[in-house]
N, CA and C atoms as an extended XYZ file, in Angstrom:
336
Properties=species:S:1:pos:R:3:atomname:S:1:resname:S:1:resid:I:1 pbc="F F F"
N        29.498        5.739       -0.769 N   UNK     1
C        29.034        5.011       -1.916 CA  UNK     1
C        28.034        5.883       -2.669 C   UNK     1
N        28.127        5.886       -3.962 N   UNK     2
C        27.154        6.612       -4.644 CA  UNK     2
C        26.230        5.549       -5.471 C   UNK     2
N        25.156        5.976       -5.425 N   UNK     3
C        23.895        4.996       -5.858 CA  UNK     3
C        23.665        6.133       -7.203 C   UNK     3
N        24.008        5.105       -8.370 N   UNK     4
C        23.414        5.591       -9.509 CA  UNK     4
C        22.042        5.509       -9.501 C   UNK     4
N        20.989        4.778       -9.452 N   UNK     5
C        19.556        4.599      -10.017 CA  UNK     5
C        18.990        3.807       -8.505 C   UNK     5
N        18.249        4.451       -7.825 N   UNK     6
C        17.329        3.668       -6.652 CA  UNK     6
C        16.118        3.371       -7.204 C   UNK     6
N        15.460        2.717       -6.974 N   UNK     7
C        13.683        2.251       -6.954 CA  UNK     7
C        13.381        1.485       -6.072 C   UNK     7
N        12.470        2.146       -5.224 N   UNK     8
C        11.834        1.830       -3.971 CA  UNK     8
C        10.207        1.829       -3.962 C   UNK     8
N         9.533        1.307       -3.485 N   UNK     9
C         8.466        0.604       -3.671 CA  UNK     9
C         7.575        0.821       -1.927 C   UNK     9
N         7.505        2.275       -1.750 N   UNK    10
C         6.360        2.759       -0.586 CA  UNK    10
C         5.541        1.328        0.024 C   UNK    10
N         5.793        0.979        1.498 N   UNK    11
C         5.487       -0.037        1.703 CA  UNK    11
C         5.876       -1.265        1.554 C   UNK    11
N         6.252       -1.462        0.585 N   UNK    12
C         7.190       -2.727        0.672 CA  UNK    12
C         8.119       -2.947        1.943 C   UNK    12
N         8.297       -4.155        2.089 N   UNK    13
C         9.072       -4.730        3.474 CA  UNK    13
C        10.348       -4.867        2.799 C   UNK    13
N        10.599       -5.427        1.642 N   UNK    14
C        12.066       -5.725        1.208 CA  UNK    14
C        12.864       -4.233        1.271 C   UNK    14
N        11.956       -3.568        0.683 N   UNK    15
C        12.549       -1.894       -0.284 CA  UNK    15
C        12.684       -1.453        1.791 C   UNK    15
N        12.010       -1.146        2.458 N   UNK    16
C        12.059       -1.097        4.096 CA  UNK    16
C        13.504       -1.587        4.368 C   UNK    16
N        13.855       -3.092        4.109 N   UNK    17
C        14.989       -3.193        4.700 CA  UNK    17
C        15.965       -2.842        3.982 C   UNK    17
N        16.207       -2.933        2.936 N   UNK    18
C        17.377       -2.139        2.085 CA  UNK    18
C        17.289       -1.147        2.309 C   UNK    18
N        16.404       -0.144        2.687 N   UNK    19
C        16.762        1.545        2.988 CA  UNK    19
C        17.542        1.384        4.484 C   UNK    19
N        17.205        0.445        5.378 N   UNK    20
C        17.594        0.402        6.793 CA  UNK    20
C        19.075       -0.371        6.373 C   UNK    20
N        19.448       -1.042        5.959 N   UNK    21
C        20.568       -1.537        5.560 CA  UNK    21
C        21.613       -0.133        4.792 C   UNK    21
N        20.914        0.387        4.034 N   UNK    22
C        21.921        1.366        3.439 CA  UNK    22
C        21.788        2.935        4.669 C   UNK    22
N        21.669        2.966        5.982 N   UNK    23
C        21.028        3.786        6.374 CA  UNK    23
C        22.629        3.394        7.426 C   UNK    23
N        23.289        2.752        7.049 N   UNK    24
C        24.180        1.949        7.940 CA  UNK    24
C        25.850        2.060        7.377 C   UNK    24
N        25.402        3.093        6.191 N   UNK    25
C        27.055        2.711        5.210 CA  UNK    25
C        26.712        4.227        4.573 C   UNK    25
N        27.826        5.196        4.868 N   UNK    26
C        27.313        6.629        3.954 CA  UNK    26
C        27.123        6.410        2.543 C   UNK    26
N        25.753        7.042        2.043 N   UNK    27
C        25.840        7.131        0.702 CA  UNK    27
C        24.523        8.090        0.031 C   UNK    27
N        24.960        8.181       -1.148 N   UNK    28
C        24.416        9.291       -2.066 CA  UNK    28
C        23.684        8.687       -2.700 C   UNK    28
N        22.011        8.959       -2.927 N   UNK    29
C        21.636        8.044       -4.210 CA  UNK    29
C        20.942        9.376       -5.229 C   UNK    29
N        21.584        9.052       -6.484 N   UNK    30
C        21.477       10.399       -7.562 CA  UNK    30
C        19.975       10.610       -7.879 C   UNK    30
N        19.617        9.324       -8.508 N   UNK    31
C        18.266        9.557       -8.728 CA  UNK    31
C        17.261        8.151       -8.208 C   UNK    31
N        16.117        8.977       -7.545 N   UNK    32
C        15.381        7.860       -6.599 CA  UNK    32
C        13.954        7.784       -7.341 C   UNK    32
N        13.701        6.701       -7.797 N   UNK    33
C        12.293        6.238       -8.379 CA  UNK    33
C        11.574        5.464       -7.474 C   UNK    33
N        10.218        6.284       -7.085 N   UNK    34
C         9.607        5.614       -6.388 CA  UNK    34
C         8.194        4.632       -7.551 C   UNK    34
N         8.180        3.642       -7.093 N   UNK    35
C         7.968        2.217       -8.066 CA  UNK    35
C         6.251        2.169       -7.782 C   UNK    35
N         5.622        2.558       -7.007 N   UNK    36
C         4.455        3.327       -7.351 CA  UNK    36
C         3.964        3.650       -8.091 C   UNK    36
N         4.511        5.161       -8.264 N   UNK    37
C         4.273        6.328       -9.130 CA  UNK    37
C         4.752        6.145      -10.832 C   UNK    37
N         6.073        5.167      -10.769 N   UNK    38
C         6.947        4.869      -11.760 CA  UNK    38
C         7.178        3.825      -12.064 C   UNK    38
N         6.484        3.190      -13.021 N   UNK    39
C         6.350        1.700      -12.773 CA  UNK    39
C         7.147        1.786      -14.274 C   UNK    39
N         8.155        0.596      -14.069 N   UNK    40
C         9.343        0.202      -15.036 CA  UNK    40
C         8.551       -1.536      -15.690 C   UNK    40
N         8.236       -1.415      -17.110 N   UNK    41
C         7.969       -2.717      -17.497 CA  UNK    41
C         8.266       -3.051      -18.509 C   UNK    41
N         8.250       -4.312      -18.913 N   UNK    42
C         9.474       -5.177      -18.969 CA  UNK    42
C        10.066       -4.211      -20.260 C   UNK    42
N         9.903       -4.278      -21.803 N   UNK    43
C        10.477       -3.810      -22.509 CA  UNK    43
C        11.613       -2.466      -21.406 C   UNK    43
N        11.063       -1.538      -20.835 N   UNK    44
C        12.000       -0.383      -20.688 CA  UNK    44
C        12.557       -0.908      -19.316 C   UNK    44
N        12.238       -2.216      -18.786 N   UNK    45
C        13.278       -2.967      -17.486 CA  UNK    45
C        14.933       -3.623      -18.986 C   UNK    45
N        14.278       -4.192      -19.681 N   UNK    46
C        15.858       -4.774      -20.217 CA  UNK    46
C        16.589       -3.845      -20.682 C   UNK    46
N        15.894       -2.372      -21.176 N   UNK    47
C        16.723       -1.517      -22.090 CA  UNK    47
C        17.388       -0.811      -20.414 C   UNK    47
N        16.989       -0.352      -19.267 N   UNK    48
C        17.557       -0.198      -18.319 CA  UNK    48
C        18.683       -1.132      -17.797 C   UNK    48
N        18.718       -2.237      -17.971 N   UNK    49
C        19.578       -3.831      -17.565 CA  UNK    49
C        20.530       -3.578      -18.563 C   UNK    49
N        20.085       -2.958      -19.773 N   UNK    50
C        21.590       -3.472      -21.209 CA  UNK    50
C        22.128       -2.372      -20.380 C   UNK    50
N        22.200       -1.534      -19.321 N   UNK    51
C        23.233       -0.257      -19.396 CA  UNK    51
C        24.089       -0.392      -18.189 C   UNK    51
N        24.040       -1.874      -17.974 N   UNK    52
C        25.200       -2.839      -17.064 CA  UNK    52
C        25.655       -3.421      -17.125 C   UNK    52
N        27.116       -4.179      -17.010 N   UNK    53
C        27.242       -5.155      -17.112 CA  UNK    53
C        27.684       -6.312      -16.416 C   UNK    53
N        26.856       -6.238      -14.949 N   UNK    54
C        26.667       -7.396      -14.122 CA  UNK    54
C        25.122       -7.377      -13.674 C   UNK    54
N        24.000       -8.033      -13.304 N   UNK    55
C        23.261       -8.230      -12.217 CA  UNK    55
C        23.156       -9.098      -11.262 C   UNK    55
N        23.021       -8.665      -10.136 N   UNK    56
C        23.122       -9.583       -9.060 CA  UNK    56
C        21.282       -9.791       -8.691 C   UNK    56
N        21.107      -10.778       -8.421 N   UNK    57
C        19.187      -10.731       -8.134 CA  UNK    57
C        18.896      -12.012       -6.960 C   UNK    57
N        18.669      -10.917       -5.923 N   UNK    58
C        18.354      -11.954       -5.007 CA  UNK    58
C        17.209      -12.911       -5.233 C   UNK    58
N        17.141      -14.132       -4.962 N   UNK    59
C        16.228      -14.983       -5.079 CA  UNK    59
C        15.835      -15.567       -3.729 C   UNK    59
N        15.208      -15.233       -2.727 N   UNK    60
C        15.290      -15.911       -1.367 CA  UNK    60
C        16.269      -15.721       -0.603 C   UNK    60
N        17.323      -16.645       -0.268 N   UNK    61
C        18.018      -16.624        0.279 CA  UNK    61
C        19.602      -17.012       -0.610 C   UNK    61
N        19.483      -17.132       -1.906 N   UNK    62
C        20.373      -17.151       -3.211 CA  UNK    62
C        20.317      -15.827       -3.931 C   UNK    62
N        21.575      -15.819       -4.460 N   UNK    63
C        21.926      -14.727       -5.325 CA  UNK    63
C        22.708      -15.178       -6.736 C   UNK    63
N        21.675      -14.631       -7.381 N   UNK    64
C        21.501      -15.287       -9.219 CA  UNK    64
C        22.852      -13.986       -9.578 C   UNK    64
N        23.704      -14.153      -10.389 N   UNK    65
C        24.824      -13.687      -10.714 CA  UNK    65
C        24.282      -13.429      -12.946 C   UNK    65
N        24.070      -12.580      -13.449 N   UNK    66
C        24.189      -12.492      -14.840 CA  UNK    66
C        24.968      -11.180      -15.571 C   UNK    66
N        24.676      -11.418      -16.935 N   UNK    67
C        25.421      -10.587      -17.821 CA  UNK    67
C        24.369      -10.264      -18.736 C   UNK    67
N        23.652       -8.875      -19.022 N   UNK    68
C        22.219       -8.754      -19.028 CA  UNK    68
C        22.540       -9.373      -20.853 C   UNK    68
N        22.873      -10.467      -21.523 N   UNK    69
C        23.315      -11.017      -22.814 CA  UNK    69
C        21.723      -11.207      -23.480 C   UNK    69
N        21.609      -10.553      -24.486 N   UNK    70
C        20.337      -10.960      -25.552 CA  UNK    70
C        19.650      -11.838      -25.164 C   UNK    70
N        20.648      -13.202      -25.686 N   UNK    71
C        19.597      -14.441      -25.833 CA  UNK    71
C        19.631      -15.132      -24.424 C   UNK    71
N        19.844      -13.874      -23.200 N   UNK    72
C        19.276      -14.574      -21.775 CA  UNK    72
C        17.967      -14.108      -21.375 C   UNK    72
N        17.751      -12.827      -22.364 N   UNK    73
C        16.430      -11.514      -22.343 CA  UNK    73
C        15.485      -12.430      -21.446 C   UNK    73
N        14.606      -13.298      -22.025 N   UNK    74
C        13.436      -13.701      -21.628 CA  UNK    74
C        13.562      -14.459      -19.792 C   UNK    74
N        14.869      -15.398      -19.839 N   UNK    75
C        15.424      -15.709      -18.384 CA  UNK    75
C        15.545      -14.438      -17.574 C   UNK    75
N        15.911      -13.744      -17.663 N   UNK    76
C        16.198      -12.607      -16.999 CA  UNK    76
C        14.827      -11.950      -16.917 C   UNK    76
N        14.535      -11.640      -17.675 N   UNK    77
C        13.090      -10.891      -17.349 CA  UNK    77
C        11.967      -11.618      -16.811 C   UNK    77
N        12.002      -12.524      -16.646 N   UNK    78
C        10.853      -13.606      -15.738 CA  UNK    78
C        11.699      -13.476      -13.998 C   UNK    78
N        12.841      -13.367      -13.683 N   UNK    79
C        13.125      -13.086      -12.784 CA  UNK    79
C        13.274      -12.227      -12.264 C   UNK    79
N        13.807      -10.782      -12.888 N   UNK    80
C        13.422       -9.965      -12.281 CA  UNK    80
C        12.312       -8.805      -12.412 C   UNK    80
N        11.425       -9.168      -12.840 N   UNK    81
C        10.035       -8.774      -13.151 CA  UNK    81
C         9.139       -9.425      -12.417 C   UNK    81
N         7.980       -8.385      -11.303 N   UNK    82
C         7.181       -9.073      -10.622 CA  UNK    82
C         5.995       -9.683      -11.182 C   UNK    82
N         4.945      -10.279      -10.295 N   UNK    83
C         3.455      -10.633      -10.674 CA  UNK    83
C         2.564       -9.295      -11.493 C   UNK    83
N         3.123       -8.331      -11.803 N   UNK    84
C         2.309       -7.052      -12.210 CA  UNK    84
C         2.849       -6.572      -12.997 C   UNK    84
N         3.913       -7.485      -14.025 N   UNK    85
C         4.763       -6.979      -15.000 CA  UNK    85
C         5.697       -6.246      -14.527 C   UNK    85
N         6.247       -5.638      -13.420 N   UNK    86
C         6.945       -4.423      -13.565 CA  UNK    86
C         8.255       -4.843      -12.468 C   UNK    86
N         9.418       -4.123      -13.167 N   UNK    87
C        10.738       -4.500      -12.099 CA  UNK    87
C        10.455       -4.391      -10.718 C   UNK    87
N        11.201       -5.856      -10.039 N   UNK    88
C        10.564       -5.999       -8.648 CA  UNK    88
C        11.764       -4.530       -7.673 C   UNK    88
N        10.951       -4.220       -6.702 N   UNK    89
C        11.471       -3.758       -5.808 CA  UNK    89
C        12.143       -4.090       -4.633 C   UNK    89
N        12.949       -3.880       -4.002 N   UNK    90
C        13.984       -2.925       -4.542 CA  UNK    90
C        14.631       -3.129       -5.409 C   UNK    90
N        15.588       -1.970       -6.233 N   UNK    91
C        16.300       -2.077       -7.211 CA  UNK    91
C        17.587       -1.248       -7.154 C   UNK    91
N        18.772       -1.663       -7.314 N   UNK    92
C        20.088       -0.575       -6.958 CA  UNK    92
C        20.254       -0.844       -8.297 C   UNK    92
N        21.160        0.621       -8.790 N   UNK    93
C        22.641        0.501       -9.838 CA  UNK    93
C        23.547        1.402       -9.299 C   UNK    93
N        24.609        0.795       -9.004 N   UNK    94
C        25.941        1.432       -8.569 CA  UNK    94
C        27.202        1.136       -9.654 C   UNK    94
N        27.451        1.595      -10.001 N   UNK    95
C        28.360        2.002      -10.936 CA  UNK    95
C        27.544        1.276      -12.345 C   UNK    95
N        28.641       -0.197      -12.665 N   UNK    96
C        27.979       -1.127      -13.643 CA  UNK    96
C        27.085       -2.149      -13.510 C   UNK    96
N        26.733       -1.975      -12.507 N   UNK    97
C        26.042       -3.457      -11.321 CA  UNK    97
C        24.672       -3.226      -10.477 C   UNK    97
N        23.735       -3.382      -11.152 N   UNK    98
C        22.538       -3.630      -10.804 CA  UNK    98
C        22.392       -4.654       -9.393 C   UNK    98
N        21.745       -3.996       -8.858 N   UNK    99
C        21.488       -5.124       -7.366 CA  UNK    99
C        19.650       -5.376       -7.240 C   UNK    99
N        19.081       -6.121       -7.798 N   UNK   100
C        17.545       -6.768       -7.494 CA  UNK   100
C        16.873       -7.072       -6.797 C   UNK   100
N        16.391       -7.160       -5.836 N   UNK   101
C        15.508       -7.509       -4.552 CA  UNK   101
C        16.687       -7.304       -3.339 C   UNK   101
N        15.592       -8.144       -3.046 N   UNK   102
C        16.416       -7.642       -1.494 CA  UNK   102
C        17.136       -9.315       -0.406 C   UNK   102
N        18.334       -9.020       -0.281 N   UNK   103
C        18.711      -10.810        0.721 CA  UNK   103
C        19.938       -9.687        1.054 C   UNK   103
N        19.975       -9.874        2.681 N   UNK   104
C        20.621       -9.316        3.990 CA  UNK   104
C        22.153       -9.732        3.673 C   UNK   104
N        22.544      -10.377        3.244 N   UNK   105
C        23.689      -10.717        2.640 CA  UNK   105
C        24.328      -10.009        1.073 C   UNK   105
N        23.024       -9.804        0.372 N   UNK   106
C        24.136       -8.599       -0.705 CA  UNK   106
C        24.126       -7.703       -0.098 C   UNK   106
N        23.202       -7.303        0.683 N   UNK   107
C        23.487       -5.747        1.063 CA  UNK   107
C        24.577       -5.526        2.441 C   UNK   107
N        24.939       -6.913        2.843 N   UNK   108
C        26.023       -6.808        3.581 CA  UNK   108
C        27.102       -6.746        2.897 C   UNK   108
N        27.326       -7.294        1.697 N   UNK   109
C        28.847       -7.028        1.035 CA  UNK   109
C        28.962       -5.658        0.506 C   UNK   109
N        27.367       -4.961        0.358 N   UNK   110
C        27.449       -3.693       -0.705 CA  UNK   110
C        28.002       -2.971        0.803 C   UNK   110
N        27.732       -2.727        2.104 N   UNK   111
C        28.167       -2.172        3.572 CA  UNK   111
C        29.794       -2.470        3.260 C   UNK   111
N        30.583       -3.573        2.940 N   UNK   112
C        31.591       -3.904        2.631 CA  UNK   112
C        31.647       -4.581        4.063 C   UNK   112
């Protein structure tokens, strides 16, 4: 599997288990942003989101399904944007399809 766009978040427990989850399925990730150093907010999180066209965003133990569409901008960006303005961690794009936080179940279908 090749990982277009990673962002991982040093310390984080979610971004922890998605690296241990993908540590389990071969794959390439092209370019890795650590979310620290590189903090993505909101304006340059949707212009990153228009350059897909699915997101999947874990919510707990649910997975929110969208189409990053204009007039959903503000829905979408309250969800996947943390308490500090900035895209929550972890963050995948693999091909057209953004993957958002972290639930043990997308990253079991992304394992296939």
């Amino acid at each position: 599997m090749i990982i277009d766009w990673a962002y991982f978040r040093k310390g984080c427990i979610s971004c922890q288990k998605a690296q241990l989850a993908l540590e389990k399925i071969p794959h390439t990730i092209m370019t890795e942003v650590n979310a620290r150093k590189e903090r993505v907010m909101d304006e340059q999180t949707w212009e990153l989101l228009t350059t897909s066209e699915k997101l999947l965003i874990a919510s707990g133990s649910k997975i929110r399904e969208y189409s990053p569409e204009p007039d959903q901008k503000e829905g979408i960006l309250k969800i996947v944007l943390g308490r500090s303005g900035t895209l929550r961690a972890p963050t995948l794009k693999i091909g057209k399809t953004f993957y958002i936080g972290y639930n043990k179940e997308m990253y079991d279908k992304l394992a296939g």
